[in-house]
N, C-alpha and C positions, 0 to 999 in steps of 0.2 A: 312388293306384294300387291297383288291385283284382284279388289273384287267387284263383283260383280252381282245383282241380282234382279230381276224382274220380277217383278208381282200386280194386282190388280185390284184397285178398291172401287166400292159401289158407289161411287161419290162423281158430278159432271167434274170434268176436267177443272174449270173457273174458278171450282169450290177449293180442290185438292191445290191446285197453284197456288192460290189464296192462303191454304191451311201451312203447307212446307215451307214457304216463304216469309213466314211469322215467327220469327224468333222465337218469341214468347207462347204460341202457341205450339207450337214443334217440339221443344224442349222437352215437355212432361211424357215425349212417347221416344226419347234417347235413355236408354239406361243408365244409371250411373251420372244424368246430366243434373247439377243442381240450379240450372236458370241459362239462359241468355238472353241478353239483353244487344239491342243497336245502337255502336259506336256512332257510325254516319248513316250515309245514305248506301256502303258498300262494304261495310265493314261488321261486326257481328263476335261479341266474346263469349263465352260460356267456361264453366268449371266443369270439368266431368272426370268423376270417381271411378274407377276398374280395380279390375282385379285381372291376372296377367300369370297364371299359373301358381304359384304360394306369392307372390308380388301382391299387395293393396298399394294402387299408386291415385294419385289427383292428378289430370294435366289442367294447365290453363290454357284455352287454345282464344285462337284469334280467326276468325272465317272472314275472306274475302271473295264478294259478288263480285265474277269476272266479267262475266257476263250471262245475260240474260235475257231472253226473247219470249217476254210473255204468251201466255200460259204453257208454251210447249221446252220449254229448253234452258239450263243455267249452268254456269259452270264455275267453281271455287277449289278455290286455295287456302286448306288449312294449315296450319300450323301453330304448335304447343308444347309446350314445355312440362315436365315433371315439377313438381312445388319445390324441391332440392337443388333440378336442373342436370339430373343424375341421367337422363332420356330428354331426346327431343324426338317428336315427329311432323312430318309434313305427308301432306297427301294434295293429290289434284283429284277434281271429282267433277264427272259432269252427272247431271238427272234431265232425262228425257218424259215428259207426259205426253198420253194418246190418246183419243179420246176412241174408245171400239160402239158407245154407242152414247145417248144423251145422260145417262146416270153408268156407266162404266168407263174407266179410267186406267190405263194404264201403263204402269209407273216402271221404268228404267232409272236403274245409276249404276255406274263406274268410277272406282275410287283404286289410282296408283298411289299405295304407301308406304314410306319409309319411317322404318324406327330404328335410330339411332339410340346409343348409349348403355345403360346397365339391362331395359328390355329388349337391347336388339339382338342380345346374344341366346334369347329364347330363338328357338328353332320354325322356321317362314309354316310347318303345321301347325306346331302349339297357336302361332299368332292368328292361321288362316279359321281355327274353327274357335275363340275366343272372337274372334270378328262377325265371322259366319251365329255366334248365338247373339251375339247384341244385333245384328242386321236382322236377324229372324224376332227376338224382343220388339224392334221398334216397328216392324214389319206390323206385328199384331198389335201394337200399342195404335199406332198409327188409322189401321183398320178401325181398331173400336172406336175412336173418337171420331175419322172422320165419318162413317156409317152412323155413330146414335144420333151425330150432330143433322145427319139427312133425318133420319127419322124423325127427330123433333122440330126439324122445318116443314115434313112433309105433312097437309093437315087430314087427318084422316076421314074418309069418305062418311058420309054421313049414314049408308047403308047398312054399314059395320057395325058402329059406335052400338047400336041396340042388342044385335047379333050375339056378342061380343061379351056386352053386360051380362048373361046368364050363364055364357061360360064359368066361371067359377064354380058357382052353384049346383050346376049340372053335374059338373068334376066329383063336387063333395057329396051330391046326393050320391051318384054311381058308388060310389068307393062304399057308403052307406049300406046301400042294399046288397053289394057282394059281401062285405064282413055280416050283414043279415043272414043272408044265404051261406052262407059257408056255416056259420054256427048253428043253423037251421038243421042243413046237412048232415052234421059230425054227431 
């Protein structure tokens, strides 16, 4: 089974490389991942929990850096086992970065997968969009951290900051004076 997806985050390419390429930071936007951690310098294990149609299964997988050509290009070999050993799977994946402007990025991967054993007898749709909602999950998971993490690098212009401060206030006066006015009204 083969997928595939593109997408785009607001983040400079250096940062996004940086961020995917982190084990430990990466992990928290895999669904279902509970941690990875780095064997070597190419090697990389994590736990990750699914669910697979009425299946709840755990694989323990293994991810191997084949190669890699910073910041734009990497390519891995996972492979993992069910905690039973009742399924294995293997995939090959490469991920491409692009950089379309100095804060937009964007991100290509392709991942060929086999699953072997008690899930490989669910059907290549059941498995395509059970793939397709974790790819769309870490898609978004991925976005939010690395965007708030620009944001909270980025320091905010000093123009603003004042601007900014009576927004709130303003908010709550307005709200104020139309529930005035309406009760005024009625």
């Amino acid at each position: 089974m083969r997928i595939e997806k593109t997408f785009q985050v607001a983040s400079p390419q250096q940062r996004v490389w940086e961020f995917i390429t982190d084990p430990e930071r990466v992990a928290p936007c895999v669904p279902g991942c509970e941690g990875a951690e780095r064997v070597d310098d190419n090697h990389y294990k994590a736990v990750i929990n699914t669910r697979i149609g009425p299946v709840r299964t755990t694989f323990n997988v293994l991810i191997e850096a084949v190669e890699e050509r910073p910041p734009e290009f990497a390519s891995y070999v996972t492979k993992g086992e069910e905690g039973s050993k009742a399924s294995r799977i293997k995939a090959t994946s490469e991920l491409a970065l692009k950089p379309l402007s100095p804060d937009l990025t964007e991100v290509s991967y392709r991942s060929d997968v086999t699953i072997m054993g008690r899930l490989g007898k669910f059907g290549s749709g059941m498995m395509k969009k059970v793939a397709d909602g974790i790819g769309e999950s870490f898609v978004t998971a991925l976005r939010e951290q690395l965007e708030s993490e620009e944001r909270a690098a980025a320091p905010e212009p000093e123009a603003e900051r004042p601007a900014r401060a009576w927004l709130p206030w303003a908010l709550a006066g307005a709200l104020a004076l139309a529930a005035l006015l309406a009760w005024y009204l009625t």
